[in-house]
C-alpha positions in Angstrom: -83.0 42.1 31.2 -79.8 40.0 31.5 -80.0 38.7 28.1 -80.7 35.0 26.6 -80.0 32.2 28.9 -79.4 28.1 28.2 -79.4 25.1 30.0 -75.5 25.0 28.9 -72.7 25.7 31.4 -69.9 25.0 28.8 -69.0 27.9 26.3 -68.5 25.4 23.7 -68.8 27.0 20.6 -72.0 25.8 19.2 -73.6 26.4 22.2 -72.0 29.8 22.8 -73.7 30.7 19.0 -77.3 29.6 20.4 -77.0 32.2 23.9 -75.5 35.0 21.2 -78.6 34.6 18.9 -81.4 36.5 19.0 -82.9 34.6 16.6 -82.7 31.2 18.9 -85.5 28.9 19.7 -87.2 28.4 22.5 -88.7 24.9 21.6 -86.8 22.4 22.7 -87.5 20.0 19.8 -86.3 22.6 17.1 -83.1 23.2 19.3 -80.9 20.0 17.2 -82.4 21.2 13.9 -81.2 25.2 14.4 -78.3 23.9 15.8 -76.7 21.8 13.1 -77.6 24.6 10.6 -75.6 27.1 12.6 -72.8 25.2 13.2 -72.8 24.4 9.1 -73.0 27.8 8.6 -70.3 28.8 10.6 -68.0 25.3 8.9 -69.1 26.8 5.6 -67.8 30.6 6.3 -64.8 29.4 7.8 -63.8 27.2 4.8 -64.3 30.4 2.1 -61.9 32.6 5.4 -59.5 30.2 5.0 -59.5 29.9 1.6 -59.1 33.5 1.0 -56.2 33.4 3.7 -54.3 30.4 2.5 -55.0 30.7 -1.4 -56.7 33.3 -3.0 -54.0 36.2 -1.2 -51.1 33.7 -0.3 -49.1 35.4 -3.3 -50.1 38.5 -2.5 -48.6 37.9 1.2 -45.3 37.1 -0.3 -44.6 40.2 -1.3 -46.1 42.0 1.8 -43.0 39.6 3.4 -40.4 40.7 1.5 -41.6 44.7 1.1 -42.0 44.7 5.0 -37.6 43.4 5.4 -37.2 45.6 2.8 -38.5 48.5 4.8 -37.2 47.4 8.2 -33.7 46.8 6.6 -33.6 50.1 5.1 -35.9 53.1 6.4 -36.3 51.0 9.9 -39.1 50.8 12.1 -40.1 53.2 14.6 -38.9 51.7 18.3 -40.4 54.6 20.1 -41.7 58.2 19.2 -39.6 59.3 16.3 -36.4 57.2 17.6 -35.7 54.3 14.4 -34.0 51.5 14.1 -32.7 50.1 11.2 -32.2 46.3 11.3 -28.8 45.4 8.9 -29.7 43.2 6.3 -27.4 39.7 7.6 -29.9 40.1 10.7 -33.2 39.4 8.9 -34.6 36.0 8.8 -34.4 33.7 6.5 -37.3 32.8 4.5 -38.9 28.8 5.9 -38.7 26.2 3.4 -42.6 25.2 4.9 -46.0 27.0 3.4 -47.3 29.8 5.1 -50.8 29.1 6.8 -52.8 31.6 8.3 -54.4 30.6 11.8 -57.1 32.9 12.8 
């Protein structure tokens, strides 16, 4: 068994969730119904993702920032095996005056 086929050649999205399902129907008139409450589940659990991303942590990424040129600027990273490199501090970038927004 090869898996669930459609009658879809695109992987558009929405239609890429209907093959994935297991739970997809086979009735051609329940196929808009099950379709538009897929695709508003997936809108609704990308909204609460990117509100976590862009909101809820955003001050908590601020400090990841500034802890991660901290470390880089002082203890290094590791280029390769136990060999370190220690970027000087008039190297590092300077912060962006634009908000951060996380793309997933």
């Amino acid at each position: 068994d090869s898996g669930p086929t459609t009658r879809w050649k695109s992987p558009c999205i929405m239609h890429l969730a209907l093959y994935l399902s297991p739970s997809s129907p086979t009735n051609s008139a329940e196929e808009p119904k099950w379709l538009k409450q897929n695709v508003a589940e997936q809108k609704k659990r990308h909204r609460a993702i990117m509100k976590e991303m862009n909101v809820d942590i955003a001050p908590q990424r601020v400090k990841w920032y500034k802890q991660f040129l901290r470390d880089v600027s002082t203890t290094g990273f590791n280029v390769t095996g136990d060999m370190k490199r220690v970027i000087p501090k008039k190297n590092l970038p300077k912060q962006p005056k634009r908000k951060d927004k996380v793309v997933f």
